[in-house]
N, CA, C and O atoms as CSV, one atom per row, in Angstrom:
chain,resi,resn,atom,element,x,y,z
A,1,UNK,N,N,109.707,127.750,139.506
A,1,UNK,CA,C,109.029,126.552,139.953
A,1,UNK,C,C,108.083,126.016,138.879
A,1,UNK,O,O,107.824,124.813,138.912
A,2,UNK,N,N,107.559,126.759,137.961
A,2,UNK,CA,C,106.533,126.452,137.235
A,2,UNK,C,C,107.182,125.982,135.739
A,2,UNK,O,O,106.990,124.971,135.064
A,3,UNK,N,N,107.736,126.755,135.602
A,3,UNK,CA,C,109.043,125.901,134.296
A,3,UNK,C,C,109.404,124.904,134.503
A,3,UNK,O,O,109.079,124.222,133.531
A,4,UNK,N,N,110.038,124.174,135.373
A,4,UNK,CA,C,110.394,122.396,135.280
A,4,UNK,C,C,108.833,121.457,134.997
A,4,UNK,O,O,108.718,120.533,134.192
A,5,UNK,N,N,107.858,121.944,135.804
A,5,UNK,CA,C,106.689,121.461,135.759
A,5,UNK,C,C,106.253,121.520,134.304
A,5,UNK,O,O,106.044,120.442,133.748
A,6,UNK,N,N,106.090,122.649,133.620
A,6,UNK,CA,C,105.917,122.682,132.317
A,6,UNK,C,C,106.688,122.161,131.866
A,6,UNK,O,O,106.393,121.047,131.433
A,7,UNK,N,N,108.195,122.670,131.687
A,7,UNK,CA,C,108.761,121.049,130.260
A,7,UNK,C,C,108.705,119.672,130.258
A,7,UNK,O,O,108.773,118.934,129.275
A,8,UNK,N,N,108.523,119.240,131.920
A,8,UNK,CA,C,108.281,117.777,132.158
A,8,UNK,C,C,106.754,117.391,131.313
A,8,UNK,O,O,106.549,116.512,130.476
A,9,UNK,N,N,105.866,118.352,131.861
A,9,UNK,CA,C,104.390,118.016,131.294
A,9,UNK,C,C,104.581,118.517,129.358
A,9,UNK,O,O,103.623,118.283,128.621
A,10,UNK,N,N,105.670,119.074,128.860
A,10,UNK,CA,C,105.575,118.568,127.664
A,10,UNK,C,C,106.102,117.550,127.308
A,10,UNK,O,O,105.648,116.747,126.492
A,11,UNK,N,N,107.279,117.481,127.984
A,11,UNK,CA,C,107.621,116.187,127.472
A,11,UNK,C,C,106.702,114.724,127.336
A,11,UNK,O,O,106.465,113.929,126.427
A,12,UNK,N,N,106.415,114.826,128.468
A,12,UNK,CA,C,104.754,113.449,128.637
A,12,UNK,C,C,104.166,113.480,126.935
A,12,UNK,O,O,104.178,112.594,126.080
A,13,UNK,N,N,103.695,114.820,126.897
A,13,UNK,CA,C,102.440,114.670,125.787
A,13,UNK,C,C,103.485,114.099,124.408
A,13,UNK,O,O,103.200,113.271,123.543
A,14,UNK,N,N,104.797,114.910,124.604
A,14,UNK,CA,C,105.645,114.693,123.417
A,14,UNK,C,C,104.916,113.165,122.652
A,14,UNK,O,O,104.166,112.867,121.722
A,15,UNK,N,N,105.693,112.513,123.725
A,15,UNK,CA,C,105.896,110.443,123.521
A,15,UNK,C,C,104.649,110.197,123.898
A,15,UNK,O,O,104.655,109.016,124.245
A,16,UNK,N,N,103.181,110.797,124.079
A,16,UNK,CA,C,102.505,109.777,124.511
A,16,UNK,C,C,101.503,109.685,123.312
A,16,UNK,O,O,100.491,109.237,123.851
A,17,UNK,N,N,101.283,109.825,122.263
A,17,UNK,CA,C,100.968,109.459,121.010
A,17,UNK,C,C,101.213,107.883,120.752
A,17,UNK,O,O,100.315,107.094,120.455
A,18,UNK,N,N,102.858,107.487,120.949
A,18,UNK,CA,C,103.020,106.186,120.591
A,18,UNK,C,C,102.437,105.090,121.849
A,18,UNK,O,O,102.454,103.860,121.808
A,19,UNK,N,N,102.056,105.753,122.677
A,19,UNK,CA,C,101.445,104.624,123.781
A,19,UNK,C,C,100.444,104.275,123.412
A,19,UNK,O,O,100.161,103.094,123.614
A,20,UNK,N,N,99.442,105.171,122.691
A,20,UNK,CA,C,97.976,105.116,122.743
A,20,UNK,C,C,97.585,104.232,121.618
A,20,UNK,O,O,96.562,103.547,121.600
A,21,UNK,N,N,98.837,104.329,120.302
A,21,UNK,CA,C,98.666,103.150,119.619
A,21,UNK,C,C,97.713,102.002,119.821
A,21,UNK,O,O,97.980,101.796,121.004
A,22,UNK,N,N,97.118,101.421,119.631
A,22,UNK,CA,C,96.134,100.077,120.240
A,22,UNK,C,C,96.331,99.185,119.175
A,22,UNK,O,O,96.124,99.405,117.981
A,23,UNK,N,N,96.872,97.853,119.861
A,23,UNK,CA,C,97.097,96.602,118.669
A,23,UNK,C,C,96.023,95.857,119.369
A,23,UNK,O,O,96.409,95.211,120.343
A,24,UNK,N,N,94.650,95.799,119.064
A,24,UNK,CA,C,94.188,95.040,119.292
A,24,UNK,C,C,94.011,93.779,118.313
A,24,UNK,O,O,94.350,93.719,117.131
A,25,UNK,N,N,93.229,92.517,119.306
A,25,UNK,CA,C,93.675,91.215,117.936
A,25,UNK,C,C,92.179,91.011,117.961
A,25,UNK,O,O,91.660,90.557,118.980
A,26,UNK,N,N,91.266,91.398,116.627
A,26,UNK,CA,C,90.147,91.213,116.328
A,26,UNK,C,C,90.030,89.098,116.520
A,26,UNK,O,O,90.947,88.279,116.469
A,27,UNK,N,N,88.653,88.900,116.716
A,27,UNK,CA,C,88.206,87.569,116.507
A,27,UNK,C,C,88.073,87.357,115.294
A,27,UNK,O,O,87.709,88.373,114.703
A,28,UNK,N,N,88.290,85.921,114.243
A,28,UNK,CA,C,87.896,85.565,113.582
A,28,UNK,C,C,86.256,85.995,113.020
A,28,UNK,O,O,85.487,85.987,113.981
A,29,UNK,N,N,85.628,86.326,111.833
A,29,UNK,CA,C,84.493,86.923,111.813
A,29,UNK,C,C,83.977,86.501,110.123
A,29,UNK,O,O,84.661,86.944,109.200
A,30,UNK,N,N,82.994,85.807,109.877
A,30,UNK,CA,C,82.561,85.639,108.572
A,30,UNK,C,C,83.069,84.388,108.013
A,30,UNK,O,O,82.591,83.348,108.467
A,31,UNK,N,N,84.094,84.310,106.965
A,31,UNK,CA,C,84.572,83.911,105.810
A,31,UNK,C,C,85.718,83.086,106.597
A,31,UNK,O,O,85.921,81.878,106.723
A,32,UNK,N,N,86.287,84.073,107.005
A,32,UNK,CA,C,88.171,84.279,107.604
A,32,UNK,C,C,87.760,83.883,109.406
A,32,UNK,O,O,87.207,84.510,110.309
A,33,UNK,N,N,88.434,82.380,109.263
A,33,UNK,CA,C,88.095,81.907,110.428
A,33,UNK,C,C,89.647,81.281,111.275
A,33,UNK,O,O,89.838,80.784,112.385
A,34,UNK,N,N,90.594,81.622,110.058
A,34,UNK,CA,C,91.906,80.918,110.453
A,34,UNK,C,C,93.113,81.914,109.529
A,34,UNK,O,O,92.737,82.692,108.653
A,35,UNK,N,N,94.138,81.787,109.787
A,35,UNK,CA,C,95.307,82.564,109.162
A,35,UNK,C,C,95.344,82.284,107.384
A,35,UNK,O,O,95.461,83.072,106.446
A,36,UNK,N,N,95.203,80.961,107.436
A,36,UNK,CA,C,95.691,80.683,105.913
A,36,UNK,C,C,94.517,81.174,104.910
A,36,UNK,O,O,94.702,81.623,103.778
A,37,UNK,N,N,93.089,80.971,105.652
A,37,UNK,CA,C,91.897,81.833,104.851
A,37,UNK,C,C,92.265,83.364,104.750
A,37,UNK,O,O,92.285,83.878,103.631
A,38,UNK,N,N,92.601,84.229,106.040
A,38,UNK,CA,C,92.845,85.599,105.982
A,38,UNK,C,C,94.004,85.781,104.727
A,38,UNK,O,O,93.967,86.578,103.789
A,39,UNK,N,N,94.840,84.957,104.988
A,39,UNK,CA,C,96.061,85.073,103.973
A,39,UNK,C,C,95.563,85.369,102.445
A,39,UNK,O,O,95.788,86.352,101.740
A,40,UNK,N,N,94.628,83.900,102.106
A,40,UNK,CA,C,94.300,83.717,101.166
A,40,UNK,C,C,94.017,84.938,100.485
A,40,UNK,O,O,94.627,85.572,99.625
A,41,UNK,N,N,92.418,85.191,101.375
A,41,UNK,CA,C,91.166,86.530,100.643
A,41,UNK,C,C,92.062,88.077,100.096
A,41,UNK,O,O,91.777,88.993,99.325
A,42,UNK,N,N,93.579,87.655,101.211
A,42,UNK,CA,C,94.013,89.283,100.487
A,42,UNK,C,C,94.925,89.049,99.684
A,42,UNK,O,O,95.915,89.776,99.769
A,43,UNK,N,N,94.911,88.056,98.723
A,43,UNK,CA,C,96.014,88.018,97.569
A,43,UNK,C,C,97.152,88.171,97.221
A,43,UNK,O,O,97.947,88.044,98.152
A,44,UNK,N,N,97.651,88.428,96.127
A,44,UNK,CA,C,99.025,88.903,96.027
A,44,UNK,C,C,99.761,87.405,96.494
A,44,UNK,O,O,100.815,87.811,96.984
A,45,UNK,N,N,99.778,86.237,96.584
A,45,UNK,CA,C,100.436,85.277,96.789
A,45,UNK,C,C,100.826,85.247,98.295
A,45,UNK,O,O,101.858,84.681,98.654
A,46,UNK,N,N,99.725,86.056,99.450
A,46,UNK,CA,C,100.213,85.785,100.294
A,46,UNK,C,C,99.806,84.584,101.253
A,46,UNK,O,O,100.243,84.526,102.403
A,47,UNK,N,N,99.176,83.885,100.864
A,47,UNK,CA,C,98.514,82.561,101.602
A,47,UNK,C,C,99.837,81.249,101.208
A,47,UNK,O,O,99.641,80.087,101.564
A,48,UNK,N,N,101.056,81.628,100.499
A,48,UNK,CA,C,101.974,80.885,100.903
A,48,UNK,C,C,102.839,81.294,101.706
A,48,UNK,O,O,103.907,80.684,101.754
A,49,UNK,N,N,102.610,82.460,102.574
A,49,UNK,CA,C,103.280,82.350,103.751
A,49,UNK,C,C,102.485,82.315,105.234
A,49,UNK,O,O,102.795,82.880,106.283
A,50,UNK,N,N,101.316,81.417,104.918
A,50,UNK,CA,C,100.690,80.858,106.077
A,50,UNK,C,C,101.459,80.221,106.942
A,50,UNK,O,O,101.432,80.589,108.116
A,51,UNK,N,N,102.313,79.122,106.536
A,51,UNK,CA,C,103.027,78.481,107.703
A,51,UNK,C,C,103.819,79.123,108.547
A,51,UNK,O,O,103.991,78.658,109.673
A,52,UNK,N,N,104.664,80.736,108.002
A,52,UNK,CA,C,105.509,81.478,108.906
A,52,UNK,C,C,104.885,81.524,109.951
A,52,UNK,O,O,105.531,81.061,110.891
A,53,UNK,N,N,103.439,82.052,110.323
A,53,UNK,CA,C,102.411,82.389,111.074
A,53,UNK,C,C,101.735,81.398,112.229
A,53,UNK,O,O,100.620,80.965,111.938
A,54,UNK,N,N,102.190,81.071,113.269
A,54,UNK,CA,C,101.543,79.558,114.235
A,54,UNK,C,C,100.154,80.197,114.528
A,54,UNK,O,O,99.177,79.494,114.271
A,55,UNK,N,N,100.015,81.030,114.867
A,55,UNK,CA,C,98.580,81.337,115.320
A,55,UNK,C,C,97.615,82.374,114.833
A,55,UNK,O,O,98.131,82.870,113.832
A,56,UNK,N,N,96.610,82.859,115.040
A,56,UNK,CA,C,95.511,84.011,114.582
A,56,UNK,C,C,96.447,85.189,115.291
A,56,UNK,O,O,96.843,86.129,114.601
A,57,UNK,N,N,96.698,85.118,116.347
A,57,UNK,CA,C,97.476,86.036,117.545
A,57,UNK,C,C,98.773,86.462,117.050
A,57,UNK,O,O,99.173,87.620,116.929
A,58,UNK,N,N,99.379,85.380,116.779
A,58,UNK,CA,C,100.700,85.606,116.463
A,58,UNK,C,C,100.564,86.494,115.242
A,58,UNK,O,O,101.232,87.517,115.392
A,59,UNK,N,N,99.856,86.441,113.969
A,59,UNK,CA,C,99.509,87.509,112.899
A,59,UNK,C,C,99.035,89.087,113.216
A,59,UNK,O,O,99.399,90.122,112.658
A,60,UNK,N,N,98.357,88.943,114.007
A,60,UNK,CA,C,98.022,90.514,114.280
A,60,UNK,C,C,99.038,91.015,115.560
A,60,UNK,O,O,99.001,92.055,116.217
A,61,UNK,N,N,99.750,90.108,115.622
A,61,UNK,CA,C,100.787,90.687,117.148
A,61,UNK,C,C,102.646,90.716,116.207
A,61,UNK,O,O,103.556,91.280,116.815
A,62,UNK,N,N,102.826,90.333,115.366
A,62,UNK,CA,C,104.030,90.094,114.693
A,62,UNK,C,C,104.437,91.508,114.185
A,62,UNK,O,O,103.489,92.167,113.759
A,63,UNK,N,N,105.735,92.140,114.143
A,63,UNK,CA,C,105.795,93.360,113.471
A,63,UNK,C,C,106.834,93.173,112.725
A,63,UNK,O,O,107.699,92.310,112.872
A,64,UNK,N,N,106.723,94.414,111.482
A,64,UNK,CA,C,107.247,94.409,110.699
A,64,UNK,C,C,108.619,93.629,110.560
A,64,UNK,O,O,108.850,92.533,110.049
A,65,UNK,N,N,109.512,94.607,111.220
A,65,UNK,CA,C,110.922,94.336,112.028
A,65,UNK,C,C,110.623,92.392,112.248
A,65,UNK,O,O,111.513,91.637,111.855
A,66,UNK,N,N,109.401,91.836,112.852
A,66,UNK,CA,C,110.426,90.191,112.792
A,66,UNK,C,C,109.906,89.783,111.901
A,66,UNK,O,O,110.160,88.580,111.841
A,67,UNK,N,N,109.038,90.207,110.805
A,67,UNK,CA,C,108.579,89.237,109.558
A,67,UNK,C,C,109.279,89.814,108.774
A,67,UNK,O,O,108.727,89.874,107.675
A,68,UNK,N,N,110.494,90.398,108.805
A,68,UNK,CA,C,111.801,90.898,107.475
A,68,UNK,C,C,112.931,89.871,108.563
A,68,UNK,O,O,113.484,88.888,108.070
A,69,UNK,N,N,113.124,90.195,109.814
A,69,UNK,CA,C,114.540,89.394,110.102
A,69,UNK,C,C,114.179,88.134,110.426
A,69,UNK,O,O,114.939,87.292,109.949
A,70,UNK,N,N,113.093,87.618,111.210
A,70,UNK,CA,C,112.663,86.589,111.354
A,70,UNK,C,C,111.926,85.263,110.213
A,70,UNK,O,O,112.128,84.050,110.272
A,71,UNK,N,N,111.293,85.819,109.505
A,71,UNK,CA,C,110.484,85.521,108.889
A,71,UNK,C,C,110.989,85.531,107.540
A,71,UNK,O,O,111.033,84.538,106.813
A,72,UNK,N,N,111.492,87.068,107.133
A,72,UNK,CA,C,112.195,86.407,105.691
A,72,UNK,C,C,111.068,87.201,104.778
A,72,UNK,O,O,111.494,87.220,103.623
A,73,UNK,N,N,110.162,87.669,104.844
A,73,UNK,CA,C,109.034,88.732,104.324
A,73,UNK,C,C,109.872,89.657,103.343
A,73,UNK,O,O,110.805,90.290,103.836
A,74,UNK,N,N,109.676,89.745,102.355
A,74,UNK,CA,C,109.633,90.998,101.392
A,74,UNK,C,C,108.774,92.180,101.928
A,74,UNK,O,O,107.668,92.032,102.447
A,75,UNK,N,N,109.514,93.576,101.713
A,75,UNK,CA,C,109.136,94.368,101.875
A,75,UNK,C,C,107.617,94.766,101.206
A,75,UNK,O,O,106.829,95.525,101.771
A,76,UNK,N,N,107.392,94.192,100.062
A,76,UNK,CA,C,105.800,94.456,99.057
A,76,UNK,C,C,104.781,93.792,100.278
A,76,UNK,O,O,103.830,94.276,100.891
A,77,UNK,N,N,105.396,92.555,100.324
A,77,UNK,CA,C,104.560,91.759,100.977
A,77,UNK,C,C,104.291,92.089,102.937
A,77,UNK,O,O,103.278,91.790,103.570
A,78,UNK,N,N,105.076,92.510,103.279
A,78,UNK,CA,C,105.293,92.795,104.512
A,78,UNK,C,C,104.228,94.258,104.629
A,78,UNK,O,O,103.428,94.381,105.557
A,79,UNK,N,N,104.337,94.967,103.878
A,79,UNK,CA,C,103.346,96.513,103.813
A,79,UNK,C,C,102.175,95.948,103.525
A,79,UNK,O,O,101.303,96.457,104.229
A,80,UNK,N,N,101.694,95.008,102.708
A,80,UNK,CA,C,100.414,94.494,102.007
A,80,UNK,C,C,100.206,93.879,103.222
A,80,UNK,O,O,99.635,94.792,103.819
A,81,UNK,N,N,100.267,93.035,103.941
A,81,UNK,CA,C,99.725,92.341,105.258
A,81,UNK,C,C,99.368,93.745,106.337
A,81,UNK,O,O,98.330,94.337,106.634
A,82,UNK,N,N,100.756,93.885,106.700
A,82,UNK,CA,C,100.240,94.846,107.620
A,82,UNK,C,C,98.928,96.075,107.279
A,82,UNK,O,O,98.237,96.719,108.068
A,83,UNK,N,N,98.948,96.060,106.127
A,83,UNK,CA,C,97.622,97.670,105.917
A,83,UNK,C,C,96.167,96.698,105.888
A,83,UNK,O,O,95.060,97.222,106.014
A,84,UNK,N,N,96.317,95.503,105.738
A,84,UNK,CA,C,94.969,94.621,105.735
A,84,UNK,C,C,94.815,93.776,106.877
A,84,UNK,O,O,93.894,92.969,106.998
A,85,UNK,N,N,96.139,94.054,108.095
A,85,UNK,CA,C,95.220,93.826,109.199
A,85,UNK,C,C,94.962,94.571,109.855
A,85,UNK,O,O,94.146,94.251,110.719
A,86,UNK,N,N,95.525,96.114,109.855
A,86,UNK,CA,C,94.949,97.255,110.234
A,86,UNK,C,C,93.046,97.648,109.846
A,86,UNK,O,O,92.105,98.037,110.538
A,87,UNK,N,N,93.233,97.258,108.283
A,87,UNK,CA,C,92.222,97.201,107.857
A,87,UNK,C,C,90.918,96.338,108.109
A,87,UNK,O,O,89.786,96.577,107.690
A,88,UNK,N,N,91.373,95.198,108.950
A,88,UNK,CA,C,90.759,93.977,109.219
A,88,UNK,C,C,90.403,94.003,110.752
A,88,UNK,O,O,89.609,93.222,111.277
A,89,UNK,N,N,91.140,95.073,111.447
A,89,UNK,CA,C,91.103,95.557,112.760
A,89,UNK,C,C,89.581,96.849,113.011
A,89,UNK,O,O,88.931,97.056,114.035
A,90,UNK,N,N,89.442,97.524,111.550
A,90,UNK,CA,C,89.014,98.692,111.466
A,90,UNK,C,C,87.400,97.777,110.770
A,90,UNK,O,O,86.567,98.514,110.243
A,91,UNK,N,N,87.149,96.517,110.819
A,91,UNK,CA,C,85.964,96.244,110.196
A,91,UNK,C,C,86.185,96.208,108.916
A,91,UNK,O,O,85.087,95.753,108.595
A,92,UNK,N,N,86.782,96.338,107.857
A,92,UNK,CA,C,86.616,95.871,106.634
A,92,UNK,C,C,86.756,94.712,106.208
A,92,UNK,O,O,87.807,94.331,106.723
A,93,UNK,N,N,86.241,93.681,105.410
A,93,UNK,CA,C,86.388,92.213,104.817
A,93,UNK,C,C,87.596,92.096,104.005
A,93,UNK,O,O,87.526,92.977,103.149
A,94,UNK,N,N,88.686,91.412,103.869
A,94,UNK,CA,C,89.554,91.162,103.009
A,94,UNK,C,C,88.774,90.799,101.976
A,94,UNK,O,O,87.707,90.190,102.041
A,95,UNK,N,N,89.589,91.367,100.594
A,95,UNK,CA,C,89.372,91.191,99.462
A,95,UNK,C,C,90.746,91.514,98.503
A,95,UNK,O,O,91.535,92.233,99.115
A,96,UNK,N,N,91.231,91.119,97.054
A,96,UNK,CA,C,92.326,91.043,96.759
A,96,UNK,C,C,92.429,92.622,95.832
A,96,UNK,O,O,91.575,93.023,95.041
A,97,UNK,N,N,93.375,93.142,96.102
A,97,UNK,CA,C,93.549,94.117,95.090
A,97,UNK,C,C,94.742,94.079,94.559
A,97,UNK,O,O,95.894,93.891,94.949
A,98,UNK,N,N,94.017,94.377,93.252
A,98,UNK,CA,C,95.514,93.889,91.980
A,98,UNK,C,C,96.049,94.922,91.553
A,98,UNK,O,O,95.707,96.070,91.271
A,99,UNK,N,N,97.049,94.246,91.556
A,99,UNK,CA,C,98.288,95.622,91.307
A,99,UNK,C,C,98.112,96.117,89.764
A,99,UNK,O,O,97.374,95.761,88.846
A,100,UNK,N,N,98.948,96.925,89.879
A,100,UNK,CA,C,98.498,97.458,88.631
A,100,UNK,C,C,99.692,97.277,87.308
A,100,UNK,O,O,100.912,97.342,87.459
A,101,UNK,N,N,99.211,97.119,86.454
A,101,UNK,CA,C,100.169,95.935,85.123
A,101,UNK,C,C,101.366,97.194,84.937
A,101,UNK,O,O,101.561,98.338,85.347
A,102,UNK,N,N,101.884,96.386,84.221
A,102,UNK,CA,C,103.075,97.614,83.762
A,102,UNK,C,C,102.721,98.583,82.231
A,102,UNK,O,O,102.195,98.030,81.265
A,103,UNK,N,N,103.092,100.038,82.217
A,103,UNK,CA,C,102.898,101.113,81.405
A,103,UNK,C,C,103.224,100.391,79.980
A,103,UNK,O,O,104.145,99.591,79.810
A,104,UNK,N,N,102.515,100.722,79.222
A,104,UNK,CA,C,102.333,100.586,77.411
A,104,UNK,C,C,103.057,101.386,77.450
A,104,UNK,O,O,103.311,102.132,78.396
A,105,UNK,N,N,103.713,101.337,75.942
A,105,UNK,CA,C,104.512,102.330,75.471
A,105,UNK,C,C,103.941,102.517,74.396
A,105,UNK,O,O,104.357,103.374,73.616
């Protein structure tokens, strides 16, 4: 009797990691009051794909998966958004970080 109870109650804990996930959609705050400013401050040429984006919502709610089939996103660019609105979720200010040049020989 106590064995079905136990593998069911592992199974729960298994998958429930990905529930707890939280996408929350921070407010506009400071500087970055609209998409194409957020775009801007984090560089890398991504403030020309402001127009993909209709809303503040729609940016922090969009995933990977539809800004590659939908959207048309490069993979560089698609990882660089997403870690700076995680980052932008977590309280930090966008700012641009530059890649790094190519090796001298």
């Amino acid at each position: 009797m106590l064995a079905p109870v136990r593998s069911s109650l592992i199974r729960g804990v298994r998958y429930s990691h990905s529930a707890a996930v939280s996408n929350t959609i921070p407010t506009p705050r400071g500087q970055i009051q609209d998409v194409p400013s957020f775009l801007k401050a984090i560089g890398r040429e991504c403030d020309e794909l402001a127009g993909k984006f209709e809303s503040w919502d729609q940016l922090f709610t969009t995933s990977s998966r539809v800004m590659k089939t939908d959207m048309g996103i490069n993979t560089k660019q698609r990882k660089y958004i997403l870690s700076w609105l995680q980052r932008y979720r977590n309280g930090i200010e966008p700012y641009a970080i530059a890649t790094p040049g190519p090796k001298k020989k």
